[in-house]
N, C-alpha and C positions, 0 to 999 in steps of 0.2 A: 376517667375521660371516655366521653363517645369513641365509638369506632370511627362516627364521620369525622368529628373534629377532629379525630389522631390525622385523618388523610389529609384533611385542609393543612397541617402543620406542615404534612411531608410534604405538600405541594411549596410550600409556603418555603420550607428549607432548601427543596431545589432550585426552585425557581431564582435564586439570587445565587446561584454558582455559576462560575465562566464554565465554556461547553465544556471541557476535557474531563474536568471533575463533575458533569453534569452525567456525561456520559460512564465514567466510574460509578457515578450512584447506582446510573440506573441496571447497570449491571450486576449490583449488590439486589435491585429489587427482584430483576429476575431469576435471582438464584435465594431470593427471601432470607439475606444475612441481614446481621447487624439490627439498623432499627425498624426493617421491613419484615421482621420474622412476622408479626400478626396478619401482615395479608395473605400468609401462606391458609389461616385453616378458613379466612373468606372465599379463595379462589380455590380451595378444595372442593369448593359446592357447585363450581361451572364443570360442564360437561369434560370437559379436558383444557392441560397446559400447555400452552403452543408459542413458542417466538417463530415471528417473521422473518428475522434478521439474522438467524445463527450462521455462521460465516465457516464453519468447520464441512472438509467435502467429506459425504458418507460412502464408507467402501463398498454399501449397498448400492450403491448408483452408480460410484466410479471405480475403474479398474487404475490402481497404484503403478503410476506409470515408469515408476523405478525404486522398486522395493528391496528397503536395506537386507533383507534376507536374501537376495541372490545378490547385493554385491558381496555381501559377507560369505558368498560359498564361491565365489570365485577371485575373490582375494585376500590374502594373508593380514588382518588389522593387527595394530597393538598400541592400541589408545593413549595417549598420553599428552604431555605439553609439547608445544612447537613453536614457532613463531609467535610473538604477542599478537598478534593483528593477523594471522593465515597470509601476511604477502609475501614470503618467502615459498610460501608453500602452492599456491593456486593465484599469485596475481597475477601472470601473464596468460593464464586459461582464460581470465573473466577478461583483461586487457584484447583478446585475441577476438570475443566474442562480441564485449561491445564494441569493435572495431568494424566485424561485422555488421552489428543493428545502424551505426553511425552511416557507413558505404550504403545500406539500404536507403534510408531516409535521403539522403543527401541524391541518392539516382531519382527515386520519386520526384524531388525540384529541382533536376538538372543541375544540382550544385554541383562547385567543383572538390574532387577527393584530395589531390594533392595531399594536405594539411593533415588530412586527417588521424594517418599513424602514428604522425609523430608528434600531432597533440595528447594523443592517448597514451603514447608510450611515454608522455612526460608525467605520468598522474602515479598514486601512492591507490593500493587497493587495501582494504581492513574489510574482513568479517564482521561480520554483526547478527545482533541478537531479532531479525527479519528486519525490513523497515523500520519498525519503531525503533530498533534499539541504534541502525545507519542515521538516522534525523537527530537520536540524541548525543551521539556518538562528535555526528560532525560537528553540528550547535556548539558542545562541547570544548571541542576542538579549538573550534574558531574563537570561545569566548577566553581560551585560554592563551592562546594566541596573541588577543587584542590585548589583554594584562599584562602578559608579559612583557609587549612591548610599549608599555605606558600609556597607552587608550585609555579611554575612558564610556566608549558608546557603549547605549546601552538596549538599541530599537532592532527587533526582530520582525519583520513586513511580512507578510506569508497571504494567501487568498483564503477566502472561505466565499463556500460551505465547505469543509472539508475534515479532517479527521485532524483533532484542532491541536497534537502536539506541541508544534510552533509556540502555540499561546500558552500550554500547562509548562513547558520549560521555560519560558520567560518570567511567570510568577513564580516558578519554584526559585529565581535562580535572582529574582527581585529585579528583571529587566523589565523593559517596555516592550509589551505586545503593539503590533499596529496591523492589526487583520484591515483586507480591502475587501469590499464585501462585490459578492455576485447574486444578482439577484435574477429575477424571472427573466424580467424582460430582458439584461445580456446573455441570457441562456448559461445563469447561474457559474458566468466566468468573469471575472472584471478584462477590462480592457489592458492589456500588457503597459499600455502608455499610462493608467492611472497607476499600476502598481510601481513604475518608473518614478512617478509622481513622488509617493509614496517613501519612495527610498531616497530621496533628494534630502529627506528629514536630515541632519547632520548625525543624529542618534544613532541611526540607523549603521550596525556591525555585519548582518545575516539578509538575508532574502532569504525565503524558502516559497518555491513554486510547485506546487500539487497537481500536476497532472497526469490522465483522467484525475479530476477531482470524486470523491467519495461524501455524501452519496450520488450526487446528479450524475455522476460519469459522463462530463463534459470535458473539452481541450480546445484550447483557441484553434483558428482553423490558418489556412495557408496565408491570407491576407494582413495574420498578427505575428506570421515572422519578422518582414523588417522591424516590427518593434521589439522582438526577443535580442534579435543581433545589439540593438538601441541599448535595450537593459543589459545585456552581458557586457559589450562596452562600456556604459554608467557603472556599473559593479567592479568589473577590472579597473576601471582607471581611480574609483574612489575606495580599494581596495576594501569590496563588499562580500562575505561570501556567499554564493551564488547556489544556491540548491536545488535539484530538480529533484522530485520522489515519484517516480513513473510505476508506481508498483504495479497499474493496472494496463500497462502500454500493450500488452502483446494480447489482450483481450480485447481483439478489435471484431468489430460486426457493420455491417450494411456498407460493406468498402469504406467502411473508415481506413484513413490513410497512416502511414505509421505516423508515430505522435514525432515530432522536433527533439533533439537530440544535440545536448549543450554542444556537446563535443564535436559536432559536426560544423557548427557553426561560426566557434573560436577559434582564434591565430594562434593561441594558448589558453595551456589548463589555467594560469593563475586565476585564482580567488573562484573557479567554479568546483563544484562537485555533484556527483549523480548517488542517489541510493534505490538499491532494487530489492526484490525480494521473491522467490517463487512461491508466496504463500497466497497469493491468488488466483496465478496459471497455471498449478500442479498442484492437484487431488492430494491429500494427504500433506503434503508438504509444510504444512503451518506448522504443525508440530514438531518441525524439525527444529524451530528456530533459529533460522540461518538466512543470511542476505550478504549483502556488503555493500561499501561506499565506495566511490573512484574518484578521487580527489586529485586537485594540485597536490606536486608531490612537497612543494615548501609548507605543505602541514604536517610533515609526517611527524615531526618531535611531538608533536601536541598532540595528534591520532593515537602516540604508540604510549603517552601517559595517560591518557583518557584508556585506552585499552589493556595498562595493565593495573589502574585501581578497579577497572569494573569486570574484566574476563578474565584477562592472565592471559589465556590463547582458545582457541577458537575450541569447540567440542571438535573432537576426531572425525565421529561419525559422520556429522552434520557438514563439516568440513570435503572429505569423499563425493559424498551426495551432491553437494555445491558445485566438486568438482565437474563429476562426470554427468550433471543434469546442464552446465555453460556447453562443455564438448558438445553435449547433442542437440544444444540450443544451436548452435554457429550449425553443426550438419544441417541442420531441417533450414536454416536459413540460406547455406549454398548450393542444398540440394543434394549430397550426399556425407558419407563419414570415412573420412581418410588416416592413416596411418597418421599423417603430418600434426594432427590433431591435438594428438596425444604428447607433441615431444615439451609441452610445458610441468608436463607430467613429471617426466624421465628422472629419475635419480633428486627426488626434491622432498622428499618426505613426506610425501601428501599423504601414505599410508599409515601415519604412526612416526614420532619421534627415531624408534629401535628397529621399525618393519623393514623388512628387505625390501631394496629399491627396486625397482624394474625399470624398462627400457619401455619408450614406446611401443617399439612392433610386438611385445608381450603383453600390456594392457591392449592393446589392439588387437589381438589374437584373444584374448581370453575372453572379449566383450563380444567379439563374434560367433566367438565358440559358444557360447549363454545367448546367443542368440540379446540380448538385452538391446541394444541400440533399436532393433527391428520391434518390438515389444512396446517400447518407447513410444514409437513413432506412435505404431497403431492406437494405442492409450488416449494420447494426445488428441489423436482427430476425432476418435468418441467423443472422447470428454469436451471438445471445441461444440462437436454437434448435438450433442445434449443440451451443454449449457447453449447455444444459437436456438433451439428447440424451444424449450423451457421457458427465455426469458421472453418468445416470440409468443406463447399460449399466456404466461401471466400478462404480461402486458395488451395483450388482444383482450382479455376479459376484463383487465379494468378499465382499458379505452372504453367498453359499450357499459362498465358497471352506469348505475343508475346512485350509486351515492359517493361514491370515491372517482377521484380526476387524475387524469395522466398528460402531463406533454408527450411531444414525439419520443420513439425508442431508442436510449439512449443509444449511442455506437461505438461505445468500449465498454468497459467491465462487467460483475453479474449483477447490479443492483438498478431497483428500479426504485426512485422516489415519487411517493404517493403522496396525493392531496386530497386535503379530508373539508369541505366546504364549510366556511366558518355559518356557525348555525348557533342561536341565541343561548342555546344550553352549556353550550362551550366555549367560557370565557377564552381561553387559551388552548397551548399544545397539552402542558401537564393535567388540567383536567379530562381532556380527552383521552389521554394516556390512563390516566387511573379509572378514568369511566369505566372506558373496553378490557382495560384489564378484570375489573371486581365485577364485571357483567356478563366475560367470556370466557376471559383464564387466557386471551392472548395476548401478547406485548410485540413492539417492535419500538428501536430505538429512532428517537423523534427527531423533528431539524432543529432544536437549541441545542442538540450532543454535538453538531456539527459546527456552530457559530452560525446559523442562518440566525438573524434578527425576528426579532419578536413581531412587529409589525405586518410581516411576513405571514403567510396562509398556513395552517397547520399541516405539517408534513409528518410522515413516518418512513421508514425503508425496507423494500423486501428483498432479502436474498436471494439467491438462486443458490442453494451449495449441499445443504443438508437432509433437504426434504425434495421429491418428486412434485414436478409441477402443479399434480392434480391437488396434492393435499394442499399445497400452498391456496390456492384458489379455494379449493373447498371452506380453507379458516378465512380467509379474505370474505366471502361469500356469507357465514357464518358470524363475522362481526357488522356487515353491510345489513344482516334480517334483524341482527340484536339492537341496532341502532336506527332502525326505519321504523322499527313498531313504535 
């Protein structure tokens, strides 16, 4: 067989997978496994192999804003099992902080707080394997949930473009996906009222809501609250459950406001849940694979069976880290770091099943003593003004490129989605995708990994995380010459 006709096959193979495993391929290509190993010795012959998109932050660029080696020399570990889910261990640290982010949002739109502690204090918190594993975790949950008590719905609503989970667990699991789609012109968000729409289906067990969505890093704006309050009442009263995945919320830019916050908004936890992750606003952190969900706490029978066929109980490590990276999430948000901080700490095992317990005022003593909270900080605000840097020089170059198209700069997270002008050579996204690849040696993951529809202008996405600005540009710049000649 030709080498071209091998590539029309693969085009031909991806091209009819739903995003999730579209997006698994293509990560099998840019690592040349499986049945991509042949185009490793064609892209051996482009000047260099370059992804756009790689999503891991380099400790060349960024300073490790809480590195497990000083907490490890300032506290006694002894790794082991613990709670099935870490909420024995760290759910009123993470309960205490999104308490905090809740009070913020909620003074932003004059709302009233009242409510708000003792809706949070009524939720179940579980560890999880980052975001992805909080979306499959709750899904889960919920789907076992709905069986158990003789349901039978079987429709997952979720928005796209976005990081298409929702959709790959509903066919793994033989439900009904029902992606609502965003496109240009609503500024690649649907309208909250059609996703309400949407869930009216009787099928319908889940909502999952994506916001900032990935890759456009968009969130509906202040005028599409009343219709959130709308959905979270439709959801509660048709016993829906309700998910938000903000993983990209605290990467906010050009006075983006903070994003809406279930919990600030409901009378009650019932049928909502949040999942978070630090693996996009702290350098390093992806690797730890750690997040968690905050949930009604009437899921917790189903959360703690879903979490002990798939974890057993949270890693130690990762667990710590969690913990003391929420603590110093609530200081930077009250504005300092107090004793009081620490007492969800005190005597809970967050150290190790066997480890010696400690007392607040001694985690609080020893974290000032390491100086680590001040370390933190500073970290943070590099790493904030980097990435604000970065994403402001990439997207100023491709605003004036002469072949690649940008909308305005997005105003949360590090990604920017680019547009590649549909041009006669390029029936679609995956031939463009395999062009630049076998012409350049660079990749980046396109808008069908996402769920953007076909019909749709050819997209791709560039990260901000791995590589310094300039080289990003430089290869952007370097596929814009390969493809104008």
């Amino acid at each position: 067989m030709s080498f071209d006709k091998h590539v029309q096959e693969l085009i031909a193979f991806l091209d009819n997978l739903p995003p999730h495993e579209k997006l698994q391929e293509i990560s099998k290509v840019m690592l040349f496994r499986g049945r991509y190993r042949s185009l490793k010795e064609a892209v051996s012959s482009t000047k260099f192999y370059f992804v756009l998109d790689s999503v891991n932050y380099s400790r060349l660029i960024f300073q490790d804003p809480l590195p497990i080696q000083k907490i490890l020399d300032i506290f006694t570990i002894e790794p082991g099992y613990g709670s099935l889910t870490g909420h024995i261990e760290i759910a009123q640290v993470i309960r205490e902080f999104e308490i905090s982010r809740a009070v913020t949002f909620a003074n932003q739109y004059h709302m009233p707080l009242a409510n708000i502690r003792d809706v949070i204090q009524d939720t179940m918190v579980a560890t999880t394997f980052g975001a992805t594993g909080g979306i499959y975790t709750a899904l889960m949950a919920l789907l076992a949930k709905e069986r158990a008590t003789g349901k039978n719905r079987t429709g997952i609503v979720f928005n796209v473009p976005t990081y298409c989970l929702s959709d790959a667990f509903a066919r793994l699991n033989g439900l009904t996906p029902i992606p609502v789609i965003g496109t240009r012109e609503n500024g690649f968000f649907p309208s909250l009222a059609v996703v309400r729409e949407a869930c009216q289906n009787s099928s319908v067990f889940a909502c999952v809501l994506t916001y900032p969505n990935n890759p456009a890093q968009m969130c509906f704006g202040e005028d599409e609250i009343p219709e959130l309050l709308r959905l979270i009442e439709y959801c509660q009263a048709n016993k829906i459950g309700l998910i938000a995945d903000t993983v990209f919320q605290e990467l906010r830019w050009l006075s983006a406001p903070p994003v809406p916050e279930l919990f600030a908004l409901a009378d009650s936890s019932k049928y909502l849940c949040k999942v978070f992750s630090p693996s996009k606003d702290r350098p390093l952190a992806c690797g730890y694979r750690i997040g968690y969900l905050m949930a009604d706490s009437s899921l917790a029978p189903w959360l703690e069976r879903v979490a002990s066929c798939v974890t057993t109980s949270p890693n130690t490590l990762s667990q710590i880290w969690l913990a003391l990276d929420s603590v110093f999430r609530r200081a930077m948000i009250e504005g300092e770091l107090t004793e009081d901080y620490f007492m969800p700490l005190s005597y809970c095992s967050v150290f190790g099943f066997a480890a010696k317990p400690l007392d607040a005022s001694e985690i609080y003593q020893r974290v000032c003593d390491a100086d680590l909270y001040n370390h933190y900080v500073r970290s943070i605000e590099e790493f904030r003004e980097k990435i604000d840097t970065s994403l402001d020089l990439v997207w100023n170059w491709l605003r004036n490129s002469e072949f690649f198209e940008v909308d305005e700069r997005p105003p949360y997270g590090n990604t920017i989605m680019v547009r590649v002008p549909k041009q006669g050579r390029f029936q679609n996204e995956l031939e463009y995708y395999f062009s630049v690849l076998l012409k350049t040696g660079i990749v980046a993951s396109f808008g069908g990994c996402f769920g953007m529809p076909r019909e749709e202008d050819i997209y791709f996405r560039v990260v901000v995380a791995s590589y310094p600005p300039q080289l990003l540009i430089y290869a952007l710049e370097y596929v814009q010459n390969a493809l104008s000649r």
